[in-house]
N, C-alpha and C positions, 0 to 999 in steps of 0.2 A: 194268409191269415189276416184277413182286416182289421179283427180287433187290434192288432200289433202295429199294425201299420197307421193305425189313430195317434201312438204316439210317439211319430217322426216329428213334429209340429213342436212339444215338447221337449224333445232331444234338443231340437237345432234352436230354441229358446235358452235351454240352458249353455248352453256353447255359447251361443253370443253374450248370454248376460251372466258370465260364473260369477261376478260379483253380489247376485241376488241370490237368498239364500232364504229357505222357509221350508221348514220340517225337515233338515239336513238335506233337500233338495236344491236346484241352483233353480228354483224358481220362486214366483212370488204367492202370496196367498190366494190372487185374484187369476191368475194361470192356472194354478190348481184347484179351484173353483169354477172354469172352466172345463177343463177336465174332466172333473166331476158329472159335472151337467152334461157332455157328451157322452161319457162311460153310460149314465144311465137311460138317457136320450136313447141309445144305439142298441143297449141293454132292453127297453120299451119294446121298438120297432120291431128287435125279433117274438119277443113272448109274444106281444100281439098278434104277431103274422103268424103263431104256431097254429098248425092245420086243428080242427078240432078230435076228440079223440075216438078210433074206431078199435074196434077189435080185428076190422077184415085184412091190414094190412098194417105187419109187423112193424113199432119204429114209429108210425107216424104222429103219433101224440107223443114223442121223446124229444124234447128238447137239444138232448145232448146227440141223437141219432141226425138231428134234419141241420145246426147248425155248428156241430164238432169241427170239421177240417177250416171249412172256407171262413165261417165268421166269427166263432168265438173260441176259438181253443184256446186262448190262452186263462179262462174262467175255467173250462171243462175238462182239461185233462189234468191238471193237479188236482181237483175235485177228483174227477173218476178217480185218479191212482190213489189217492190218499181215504177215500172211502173205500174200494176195492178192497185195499189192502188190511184195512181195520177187520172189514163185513162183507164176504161177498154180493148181500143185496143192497147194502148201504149205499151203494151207484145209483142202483136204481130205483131207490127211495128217495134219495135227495134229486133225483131226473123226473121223478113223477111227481112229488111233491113240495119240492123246498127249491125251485130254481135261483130265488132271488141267490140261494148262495154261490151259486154261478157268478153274478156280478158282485159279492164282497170278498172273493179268491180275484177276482178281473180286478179288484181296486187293490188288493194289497201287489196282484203281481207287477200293477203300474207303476207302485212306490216302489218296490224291487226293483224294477225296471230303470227306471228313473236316478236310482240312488247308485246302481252300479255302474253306469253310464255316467254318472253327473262329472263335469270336467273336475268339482273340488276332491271326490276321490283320487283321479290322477294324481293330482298335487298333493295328497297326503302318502300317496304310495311314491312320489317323487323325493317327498324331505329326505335329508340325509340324517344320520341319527346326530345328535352337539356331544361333541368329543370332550369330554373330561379330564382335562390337564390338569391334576394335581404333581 
């Protein structure tokens, strides 16, 4: 899954620098700003590269059929299952026509990503509770 694998870069940023801290992330504004610019960058490359649409061969005008496993599942299967599950065409209404929301599930699942990973969580799930001596 490449989309996923974009952000190793990020991970091993916030590890080195936990002391940077920006949108409850261990990173900076200008990291995530970056980021950004790849997410969409990488987000482009594929809609662009989408084959044009036929009727003769199932799938091929599907966004979510040509790059689900290998490059962007981490946009298309919480999309799929959360539309699925509302509507069973709602998949494939948001697949035929609303792709970009493929990349704003991919940006929040980066912040998720990002946030559960982030070394400052560690250290919040490290404190010990302050004991109360009265």
């Amino acid at each position: 899954m490449i989309s996923i694998l974009l952000l190793i870069p990020w991970i091993i940023f916030g590890f080195k620098n936990p002391s940077k801290n920006f949108i409850g992330l261990n990173q900076t504004k200008k990291s995530l700003t970056l980021l950004l610019g790849i997410e969409i960058a990488f987000f482009l490359v594929l809609y662009l590269t989408l084959p044009e649409p036929t009727s003769k061969i199932a799938g091929l005008q599907s966004f979510s059929w040509n790059y689900f496993m290998l490059y962007y599942a981490k946009g298309i299967v919480p999309t799929w299952l959360i539309g699925e599950s509302i509507n069973g065409n709602l998949g494939d209404k948001i697949d035929l026509n609303y792709q970009w929301i493929y990349l704003i599930v991919s940006l929040i699942m980066d912040y998720l990503i990002l946030l559960i990973i982030s070394p400052r969580i560690k250290i919040l799930w490290n404190k010990k509770p302050a004991h109360n001596n009265v």
